[in-house]
Each structure stands twice: as structure tokens, then as C-alpha cells.
C-alpha positions as CSV (number, residue, x, y, z in Angstrom):
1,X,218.5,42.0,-231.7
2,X,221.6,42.1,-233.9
3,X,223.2,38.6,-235.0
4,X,226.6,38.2,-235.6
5,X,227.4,36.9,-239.0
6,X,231.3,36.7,-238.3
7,X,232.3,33.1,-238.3
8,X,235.5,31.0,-237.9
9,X,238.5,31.3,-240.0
10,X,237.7,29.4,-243.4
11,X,233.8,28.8,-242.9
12,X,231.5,29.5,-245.1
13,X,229.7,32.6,-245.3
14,X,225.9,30.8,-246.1
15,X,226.6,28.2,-242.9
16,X,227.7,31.5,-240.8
17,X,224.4,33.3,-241.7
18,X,222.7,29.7,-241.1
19,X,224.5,29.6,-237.5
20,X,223.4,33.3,-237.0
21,X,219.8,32.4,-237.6
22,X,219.2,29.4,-236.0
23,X,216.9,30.5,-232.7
24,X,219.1,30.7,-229.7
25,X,217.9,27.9,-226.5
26,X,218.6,24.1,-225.8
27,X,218.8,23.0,-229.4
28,X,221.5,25.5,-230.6
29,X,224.9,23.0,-230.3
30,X,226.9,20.8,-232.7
31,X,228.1,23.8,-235.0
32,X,231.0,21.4,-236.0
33,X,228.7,18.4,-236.7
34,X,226.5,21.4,-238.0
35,X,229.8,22.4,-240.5
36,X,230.6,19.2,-241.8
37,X,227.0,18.6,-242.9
38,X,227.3,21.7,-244.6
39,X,230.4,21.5,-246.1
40,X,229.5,17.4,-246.8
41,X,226.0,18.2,-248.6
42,X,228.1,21.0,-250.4
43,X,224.9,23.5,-248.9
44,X,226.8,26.9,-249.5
45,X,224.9,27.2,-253.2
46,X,221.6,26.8,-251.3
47,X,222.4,29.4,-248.4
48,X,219.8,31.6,-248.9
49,X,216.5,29.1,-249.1
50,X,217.8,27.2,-246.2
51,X,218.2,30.9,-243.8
52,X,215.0,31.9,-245.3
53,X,213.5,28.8,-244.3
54,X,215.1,28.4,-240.7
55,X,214.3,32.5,-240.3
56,X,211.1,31.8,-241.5
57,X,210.3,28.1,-239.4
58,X,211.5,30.4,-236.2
59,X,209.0,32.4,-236.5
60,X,206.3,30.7,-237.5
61,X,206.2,26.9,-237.2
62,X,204.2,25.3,-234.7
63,X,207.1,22.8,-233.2
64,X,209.9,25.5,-233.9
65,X,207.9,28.0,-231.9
66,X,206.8,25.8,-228.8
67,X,210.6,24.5,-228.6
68,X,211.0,21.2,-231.3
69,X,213.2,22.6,-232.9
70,X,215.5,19.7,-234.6
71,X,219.8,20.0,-233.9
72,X,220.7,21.8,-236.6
73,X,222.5,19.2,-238.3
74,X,219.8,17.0,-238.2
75,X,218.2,19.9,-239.7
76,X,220.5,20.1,-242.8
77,X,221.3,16.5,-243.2
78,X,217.2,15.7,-243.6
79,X,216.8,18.5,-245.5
80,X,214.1,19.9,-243.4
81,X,213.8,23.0,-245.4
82,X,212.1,21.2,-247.9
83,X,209.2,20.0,-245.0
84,X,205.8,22.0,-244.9
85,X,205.6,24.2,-241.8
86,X,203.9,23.0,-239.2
87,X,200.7,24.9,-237.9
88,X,198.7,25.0,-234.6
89,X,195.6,22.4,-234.7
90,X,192.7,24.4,-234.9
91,X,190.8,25.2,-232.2
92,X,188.0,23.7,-230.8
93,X,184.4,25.2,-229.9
94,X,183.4,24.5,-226.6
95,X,180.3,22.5,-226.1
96,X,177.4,23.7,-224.0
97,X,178.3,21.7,-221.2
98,X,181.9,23.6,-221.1
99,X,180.4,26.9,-221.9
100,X,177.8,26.3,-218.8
101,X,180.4,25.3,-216.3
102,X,182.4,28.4,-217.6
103,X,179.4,30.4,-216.9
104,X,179.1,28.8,-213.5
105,X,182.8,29.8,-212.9
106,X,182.1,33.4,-213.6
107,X,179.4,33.5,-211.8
108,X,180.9,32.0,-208.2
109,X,183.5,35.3,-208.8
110,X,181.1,38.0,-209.6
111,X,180.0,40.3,-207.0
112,X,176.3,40.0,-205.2
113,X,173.4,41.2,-207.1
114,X,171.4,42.4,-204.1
115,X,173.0,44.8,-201.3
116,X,173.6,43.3,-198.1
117,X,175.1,39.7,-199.0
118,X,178.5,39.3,-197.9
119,X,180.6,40.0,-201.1
């Protein structure tokens, strides 16, 4: 999918291309509260580390990815972009007592091993 990068009259480029990045959903308002953190932190010199990061945290961050995504002005004012992604816990093993009732499980689905029983 294309992104626009065509912002308002007088923005700057680097906070268009951040706008453009950001991952579309519930998150994705305050692009004047956005701006003026931008313009405020004087952010345009840093434009490409902070898309990078955001294009980057979209795809692959834990939070980002299952929708915690921060407003993207809290985003620029805590200088997130400097935060370590987040990753999935690990999963765990099952124990034998989940891997039996799993077992179980499949077993009260699979078909009768002798001919006759109703299936």
C-alpha cells in the first residue's frame, strides 16, 4: 500500500514522512499536538531515525504489533525511538499433564479404531 507523503502547507517534510508511517487504527490522531512536538523538540534533523524506528516498531514490536501503540506525540515527546523493542515472551513447553489432556482431546475427535462403532 502506497502512503502519501504530501502534507499541509508549511509542515515539515521529516514530520510528513513520520505522519505517513505511523500504522493506521485507533492510535493515529493528534497530528497537531503531533506537529508542535515536532516542531517544539526541533525533530526535522532526526527525521530519518525516528521513520526508521516507527517503520521498523510497526512491524516488529511486540506492543506496536498487538495494538499499544503510544499517540504519536507521546511518542515523540518521550523519545520512544530511543526505547528497545519490545519482543513476544517466550514460549512455554507444555508439561505432561497438558500434553496428556491434549492427547485426550485428540483422541475424543479421532475416528473408531474398530469397524462397527458409531463414528
Amino acid at each position: 500500500m502506497q502512503r502519501s507523503v504530501t502534507g499541509g502547507p508549511g509542515e515539515p517534510l521529516g514530520f510528513t514522512r513520520f505522519w505517513a508511517a505511523w500504522p493506521a487504527g485507533q492510535r493515529k490522531r493528534g497530528r497537531k499536538a503531533a506537529l508542535a512536538a515536532w516542531r517544539a523538540l526541533r525533530l526535522e534533523s532526526q527525521a530519518a531515525a525516528i521513520v526508521a524506528d516507527v517503520e521498523n516498531r510497526r512491524d516488529h514490536d511486540d506492543f506496536w504489533l498487538r495494538g499499544y501503540a503510544p499517540m504519536p506525540q507521546t511518542y515523540l515527546r518521550g523519545a520512544r525511538w530511543e526505547d528497545e523493542l519490545t519482543q513476544a515472551p517466550p514460549q512455554r513447553s507444555d508439561s505432561p499433564t497438558m500434553r496428556g489432556i491434549l492427547a485426550l482431546e485428540d483422541l475424543k475427535w479421532a475416528p473408531p479404531l474398530r469397524p462397527g462403532l458409531p463414528a
